[in-house]
C-alpha positions, -999 to 999 in steps of 0.1 A, spaced: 0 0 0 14 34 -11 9 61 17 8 99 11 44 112 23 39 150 29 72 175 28 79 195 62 60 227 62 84 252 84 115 263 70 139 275 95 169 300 83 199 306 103 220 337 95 244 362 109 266 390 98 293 413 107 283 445 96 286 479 107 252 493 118 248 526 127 209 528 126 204 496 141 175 505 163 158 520 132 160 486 114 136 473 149 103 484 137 101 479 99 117 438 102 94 432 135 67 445 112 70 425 84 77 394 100 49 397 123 25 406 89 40 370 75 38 351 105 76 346 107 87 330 144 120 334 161 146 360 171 167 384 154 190 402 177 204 435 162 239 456 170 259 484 156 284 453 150 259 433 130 228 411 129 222 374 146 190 355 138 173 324 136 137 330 118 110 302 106 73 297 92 63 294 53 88 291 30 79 319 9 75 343 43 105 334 51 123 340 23 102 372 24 121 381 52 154 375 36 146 392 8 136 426 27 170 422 47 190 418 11 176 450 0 197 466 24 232 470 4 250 459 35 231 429 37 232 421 4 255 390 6 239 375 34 241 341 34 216 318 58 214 278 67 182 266 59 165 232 74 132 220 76 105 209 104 69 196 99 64 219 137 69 249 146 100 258 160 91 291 178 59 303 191 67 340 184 85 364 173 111 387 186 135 418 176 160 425 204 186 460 200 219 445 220 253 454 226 271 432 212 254 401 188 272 374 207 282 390 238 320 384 250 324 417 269 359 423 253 362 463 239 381 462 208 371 425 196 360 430 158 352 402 136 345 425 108 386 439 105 400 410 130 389 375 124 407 343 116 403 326 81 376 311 67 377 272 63 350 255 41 331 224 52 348 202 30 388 209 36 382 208 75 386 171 81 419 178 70 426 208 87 417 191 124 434 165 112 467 182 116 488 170 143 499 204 146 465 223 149 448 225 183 406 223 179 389 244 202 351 241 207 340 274 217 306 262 229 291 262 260 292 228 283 259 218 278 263 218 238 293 201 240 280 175 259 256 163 233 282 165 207 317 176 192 347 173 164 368 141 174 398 156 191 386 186 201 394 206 232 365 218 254 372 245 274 340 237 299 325 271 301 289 281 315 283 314 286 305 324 256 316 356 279 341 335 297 362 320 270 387 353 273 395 340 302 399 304 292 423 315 266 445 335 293 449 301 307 444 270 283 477 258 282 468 240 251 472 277 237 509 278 252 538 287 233 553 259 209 593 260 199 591 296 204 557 307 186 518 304 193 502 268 178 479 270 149 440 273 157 409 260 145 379 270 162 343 257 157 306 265 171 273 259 162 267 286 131 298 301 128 296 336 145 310 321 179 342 315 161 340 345 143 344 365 176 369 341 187 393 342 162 390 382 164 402 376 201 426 352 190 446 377 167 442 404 188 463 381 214 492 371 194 478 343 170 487 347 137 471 312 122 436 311 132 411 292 113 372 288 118 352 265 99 325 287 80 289 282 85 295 265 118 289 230 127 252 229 110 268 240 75 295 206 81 262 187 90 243 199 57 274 192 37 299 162 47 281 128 46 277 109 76 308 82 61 333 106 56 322 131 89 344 134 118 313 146 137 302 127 173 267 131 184 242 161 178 243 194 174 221 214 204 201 244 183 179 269 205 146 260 196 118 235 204 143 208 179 168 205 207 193 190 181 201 183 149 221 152 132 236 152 94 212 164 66 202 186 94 174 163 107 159 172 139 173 149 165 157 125 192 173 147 223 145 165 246 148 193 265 148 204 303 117 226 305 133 240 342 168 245 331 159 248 292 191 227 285 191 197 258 190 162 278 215 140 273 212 107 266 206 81 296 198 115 315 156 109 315 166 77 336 182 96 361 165 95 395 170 133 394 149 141 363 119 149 371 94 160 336 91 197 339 106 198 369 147 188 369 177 169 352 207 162 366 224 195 354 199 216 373 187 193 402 211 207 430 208 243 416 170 246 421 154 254 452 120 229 463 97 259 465 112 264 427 103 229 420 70 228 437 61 257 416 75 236 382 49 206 393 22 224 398 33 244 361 36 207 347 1 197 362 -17 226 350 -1 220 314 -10 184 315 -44 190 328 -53 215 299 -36 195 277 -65 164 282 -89 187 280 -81 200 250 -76 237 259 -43 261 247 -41 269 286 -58 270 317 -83 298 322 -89 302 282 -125 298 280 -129 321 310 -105 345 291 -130 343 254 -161 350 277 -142 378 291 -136 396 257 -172 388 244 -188 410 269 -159 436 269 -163 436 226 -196 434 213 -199 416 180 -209 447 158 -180 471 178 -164 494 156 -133 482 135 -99 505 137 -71 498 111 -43 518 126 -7 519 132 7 526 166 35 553 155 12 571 132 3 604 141 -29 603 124 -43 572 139 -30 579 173 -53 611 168 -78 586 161 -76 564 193 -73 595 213 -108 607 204 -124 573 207 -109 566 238 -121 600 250 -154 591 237 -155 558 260 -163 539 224 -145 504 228 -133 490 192 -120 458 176 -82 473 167 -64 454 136 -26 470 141 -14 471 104 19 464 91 25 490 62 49 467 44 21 443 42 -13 457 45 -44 432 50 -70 428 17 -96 436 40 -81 471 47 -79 479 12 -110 465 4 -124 489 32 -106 521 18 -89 517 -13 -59 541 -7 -51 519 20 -36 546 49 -41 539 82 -65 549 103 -96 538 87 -130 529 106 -148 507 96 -190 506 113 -221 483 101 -230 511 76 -203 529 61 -170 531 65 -146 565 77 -110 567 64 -100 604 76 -84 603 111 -103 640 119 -134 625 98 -130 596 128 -122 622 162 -153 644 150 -175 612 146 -167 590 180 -168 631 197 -204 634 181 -215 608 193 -204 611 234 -180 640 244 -178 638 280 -149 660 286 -164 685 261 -133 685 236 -157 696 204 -155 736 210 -191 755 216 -182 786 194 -182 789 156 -149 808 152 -130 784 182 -142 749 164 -129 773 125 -97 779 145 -89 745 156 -94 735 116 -74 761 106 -45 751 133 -50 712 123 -49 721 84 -13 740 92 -4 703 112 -15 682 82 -4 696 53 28 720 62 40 708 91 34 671 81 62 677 52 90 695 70 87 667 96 86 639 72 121 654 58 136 666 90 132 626 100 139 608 71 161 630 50 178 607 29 142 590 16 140 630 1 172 624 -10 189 655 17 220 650 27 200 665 62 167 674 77 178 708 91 167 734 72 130 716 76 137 708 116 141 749 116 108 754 89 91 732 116 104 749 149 89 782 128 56 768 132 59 753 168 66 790 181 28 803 177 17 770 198 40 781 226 30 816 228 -6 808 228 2 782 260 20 810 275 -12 827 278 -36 797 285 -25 757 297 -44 736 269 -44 747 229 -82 748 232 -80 772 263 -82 760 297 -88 724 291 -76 697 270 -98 696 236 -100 687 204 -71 710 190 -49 695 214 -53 658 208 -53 664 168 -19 683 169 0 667 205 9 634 179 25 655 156 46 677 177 56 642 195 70 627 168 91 663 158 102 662 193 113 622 193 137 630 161 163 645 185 151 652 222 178 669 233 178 699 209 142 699 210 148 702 251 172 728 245 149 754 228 135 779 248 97 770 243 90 762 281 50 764 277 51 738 247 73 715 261 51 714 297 20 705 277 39 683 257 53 667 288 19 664 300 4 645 275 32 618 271 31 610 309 -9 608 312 -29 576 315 -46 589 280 -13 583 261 -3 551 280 -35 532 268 -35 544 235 2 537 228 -4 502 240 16 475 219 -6 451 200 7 425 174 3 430 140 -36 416 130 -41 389 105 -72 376 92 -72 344 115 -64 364 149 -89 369 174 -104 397 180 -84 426 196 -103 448 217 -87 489 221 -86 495 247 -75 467 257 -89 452 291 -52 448 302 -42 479 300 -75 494 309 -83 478 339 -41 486 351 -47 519 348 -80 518 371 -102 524 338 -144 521 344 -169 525 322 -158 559 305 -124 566 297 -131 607 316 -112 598 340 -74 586 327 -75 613 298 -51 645 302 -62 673 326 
């Protein structure tokens, strides 16, 4: 009988590189975006010294991913492992800014100008094979536990950040006839040994070798016949290990000590399923481990039941009262100025929505089946549908204003237009250039950060004379224009601190640290059609901050 064999569905890419990054923490919000808008799982860890990731979901969203980070001219040549899983290998997704990419706490370490020579997969057998050459795993104990080159030396370290040390000391590092011994260096993807080589060389050693693409590049390339490989290869994810061809291997995983189990170690009398192994065992207290077996219980008592997690269905019945099926649906975008006008005004209007966060690199159908021109933040009710964000404030304020932002007079509700057209259309373009100059193709933003300060002056000497824009309290005019002078103000806070515009910057100080701006610059994950439904705000954040039935009573003063 012929059975159906079907292919893995995850594809899990491993990359790294060396690269001088400047605007690191820019690259955050556009890569979280995008993989979070194609369902792409794992970590990326950013630096000024480079990028470190390990990504997976569809193929195609993966190489998505890839693609975006290849546009980037110093990413261009990045090169990534690929290997396959029929499950998932991370449950979500994660963009961290660091220090360093792999952290060895060593100033003046860099792989980019410093490290050893590259060695390819299939001349390293000969290279270890060297009498002559001393093989360093530079791994951490646990890893090398499960699995190493024949020969090699492990220097029985806890974290990477203690191999400087280890190299002060090794004696297998110790002078030979007069001059250092030749090196070859190994870890798991190859950006380990990139770092120490670097340290290597900037210690003396002039031949220095490091296999490239790491152990799982050797795995995907040398046959198991001719490998020098023993054991498996530990990977951080729910695979625990790999074996040649890059198969996941048959290793688990301590879920106290999150460490790979060796084998023989589940018929220790110190493991204890969700509680200990023998690495962790003596290193735990028993409250720690009472708390693990009533974690494992609870786990194991959802799982029979069927449920994701204890207290789910209590969770769904929750939501259904807090968001009524025919709410209110708000595409939006947190950083936007517009839309953050947007939640302001229903928030202030105590009207609770379903919120779909939208990546703009990837914008849902629905949303442009909604509104066509497909900015952000567009409303969508049972009868029509409202895609201008003042279109939006003046709608949720018509329909309950309890703190009285719409103004009573005539020419005060014609001022406030005539202030918010200045915001949107003049002020909007200096600000977009002052921020990003060089998508205007500047060479800087300063002449439009000075057109812009031009424009904030009026706004301070008007709250010299009164505390709120709309007089003496916080109105319409205020929560229209507050987003935009916010994000003027974030491009370089300590000029901006520096100007003399005391009344402007104590309203604008106000607004950032009330309750108002906490809840509607909550973080949610970017929607997708399967998600469940979102409610904004959100009964987290709402109930934390002490929020009833209106919103009157965390909005600014």
């Amino acid at each position: 009988m012929n059975s159906e064999v079907t292919s893995p569905v995850y594809l899990t890419a491993a990359f790294y590189k060396f690269v001088d990054l400047p605007d690191f923490a820019e690259m955050k919000p556009p890569l979280l975006a995008l993989c979070e808008a194609r369902q792409v799982k794992g970590m990326v860890l950013l630096a000024r010294e480079g990028i470190n990731s390990t990504i997976a979901g569809a193929a195609e969203d993966v190489h998505a991913v890839l693609a975006y980070l290849r546009s980037d001219p110093r990413l261009a040549d990045l090169e990534h492992k690929a290997s396959y899983a029929d499950k998932p290998p991370f449950y979500r997704m994660k963009v961290r800014l660091k220090k360093e990419i792999v952290t060895m706490g060593v100033p003046g370490v860099s792989p980019t100008h410093m490290a050893g020579t590259y060695v390819k997969p299939k001349d390293w057998n000969a290279l270890i094979s060297s009498p002559d050459v001393v093989v360093i795993d530079t791994r951490n104990d646990y890893e090398v536990e499960i699995g190493t080159f024949k020969g090699a030396v492990n220097p029985d370290i806890q974290t990477f950040s203690q191999l400087p040390k280890w190299v002060e000391q090794a004696r297998e590092l110790e002078d030979r006839h007069g001059r250092k011994p030749r090196v070859a260096m190994f870890c798991t993807g190859g950006i380990r040994c990139e770092k120490s080589t670097a340290l290597l060389r900037a210690n003396g050693f002039d031949d220095v070798f490091h296999l490239q693409g790491g152990i799982l590049k050797y795995l995907e390339d040398i046959p198991p016949e001719e490998s020098l490989w023993q054991g498996q290869c530990f990977v951080f994810d729910e695979r625990t290990s790999v074996g040649h061809g890059l198969l996941p291997g048959k290793l688990g995983i301590c879920r106290s000590c999150r460490d790979p189990l060796a084998e023989g170690m589940t018929d220790s009398p110190l493991f204890e399923l969700g509680v200990s192994c023998p690495r962790c065992f003596h290193t735990t207290s028993d409250e720690h481990k009472q708390r693990a077996r009533e974690r494992q219980r609870q786990f194991q008592l959802a799982r029979a039941r069927g449920q994701v997690h204890l207290g789910e269905p209590q969770k769904q019945k929750m939501m259904a009262q807090w968001l009524p099926a025919d709410a209110p649906v708000l595409y939006s975008f947190r950083r936007c100025p517009y839309a953050m006008r947007a939640r302001l005004a229903l928030l202030s209007a105590g009207i609770r929505c379903e919120l779909r966060e939208v990546a703009l690199a990837q914008k849902p159908q629905s949303l442009l089946v909604a509104s066509p021109k497909g900015t952000v933040p567009v409303l969508v009710l049972p009868n029509h549908v409202i895609d201008q964000s003042m279109d939006i404030m003046l709608w949720a304020l018509q329909q309950h204003d309890p703190q009285a932002w719409l103004p009573k007079e005539p020419q005060q509700l014609s001022d406030t237009f005539a202030l918010v057209n200045v915001f949107d259309d003049e002020f909007k373009h200096h600000l977009d250039r002052y921020k990003y100059p060089t998508r205007y193709q500047l060479t800087d933003g300063l002449a439009h950060r000075d057109a812009g300060e031009q424009l904030l002056r009026p706004l301070d000497d008007k709250l010299q004379t009164q505390p709120y824009l709309n007089g003496q309290h916080w109105g319409l005019a205020d929560a229209a224009t507050a987003p935009f002078v916010r994000q003027f103000a974030q491009v370089d806070r300590v000029w901006f601190n520096a100007q003399t515009w005391t009344a402007l910057s104590t309203w604008l100080r106000a607004f950032e640290d009330s309750p108002a701006y906490q809840l509607c610059m909550h973080k949610y994950k970017v929607w997708h059609a399967d998600h469940k439904p979102v409610a904004y705000p959100s009964f987290e954040t709402s109930t934390s901050v002490g929020e009833a039935n209106t919103s009157s009573q965390v909005l600014v003063r």
